[in-house]
N, C-alpha and C positions, 0 to 999 in steps of 0.2 A: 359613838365610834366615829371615827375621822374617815370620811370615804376619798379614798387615795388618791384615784380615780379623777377627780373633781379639784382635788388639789394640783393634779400635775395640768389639769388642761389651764385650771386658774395662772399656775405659774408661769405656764407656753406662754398663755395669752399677754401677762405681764411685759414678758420676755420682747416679745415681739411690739406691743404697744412701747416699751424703753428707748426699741431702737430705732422704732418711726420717729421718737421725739428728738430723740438724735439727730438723725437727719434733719430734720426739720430746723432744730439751733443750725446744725453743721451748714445747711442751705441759706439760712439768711446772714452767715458769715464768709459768705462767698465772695474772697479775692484771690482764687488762683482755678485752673481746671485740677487740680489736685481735689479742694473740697467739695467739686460738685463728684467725680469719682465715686468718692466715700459716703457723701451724702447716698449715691445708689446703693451702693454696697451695703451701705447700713440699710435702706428700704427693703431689698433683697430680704438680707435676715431675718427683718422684722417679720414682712411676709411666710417669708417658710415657716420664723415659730409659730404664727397664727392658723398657718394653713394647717401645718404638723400636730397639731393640738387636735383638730377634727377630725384629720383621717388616720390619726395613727391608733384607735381600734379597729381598723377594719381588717385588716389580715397581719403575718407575722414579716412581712417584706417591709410594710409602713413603719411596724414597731422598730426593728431592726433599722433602716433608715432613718427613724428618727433617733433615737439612742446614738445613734455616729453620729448625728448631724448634733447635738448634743455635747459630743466628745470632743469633736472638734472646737465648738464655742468655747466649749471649756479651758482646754488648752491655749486657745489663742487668748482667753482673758487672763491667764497667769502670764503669758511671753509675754504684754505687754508690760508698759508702765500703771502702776497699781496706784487710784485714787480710789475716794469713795464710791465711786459708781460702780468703779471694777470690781468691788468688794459686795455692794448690791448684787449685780449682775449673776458674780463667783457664788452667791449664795442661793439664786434663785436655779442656776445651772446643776447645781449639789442637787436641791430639791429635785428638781426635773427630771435628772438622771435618775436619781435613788426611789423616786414612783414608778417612772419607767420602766426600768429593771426590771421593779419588783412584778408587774404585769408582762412585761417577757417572760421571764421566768414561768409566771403563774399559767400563762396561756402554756408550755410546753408542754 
């Protein structure tokens, strides 16, 4: 049996190691203060899915904040322009939410 559980921290972690590498390209293509910006921003992200991953068993406030903070990623990765990554991304966010969920849910 697939432990869900384990799959959505895998995916967070994913998630969150995508967009430190991100940044990391996005940082050593630095010719304007625009990419150093988004370089953070993308580190940001990373960080929370990483952090989000570990403490969102701990109470139903976590769960909740991370499912929105989820949502949103989600969202912003259809508004933008769609390559393959976005389409990685778009797939690991599916994942993430629809484990999630399902442990919201389960916990209520």
């Amino acid at each position: 049996m697939i432990n869900l559980k384990r799959v959505f921290i895998i995916s967070m972690i994913m998630q969150g190691l995508i967009w430190l590498a991100f940044s990391g390209i996005t940082l050593l293509s630095i010719d304007k203060i625009n990419s150093i910006i988004i370089a953070v921003l993308m580190i940001i992200d990373g960080a929370c899915f990483i952090v989000l991953a570990f403490i969102f068993d701990r109470n139903k406030f976590f769960k909740i904040c991370t499912i929105a903070f989820i949502i949103i990623n989600l969202i912003l990765t259809v508004t933008d322009q769609m390559g393959i990554f976005d389409y990685i991304v778009l797939l690991l966010n599916i994942l993430s939410f629809l484990t999630g969920a399902y442990y919201l849910i389960k916990s209520s």
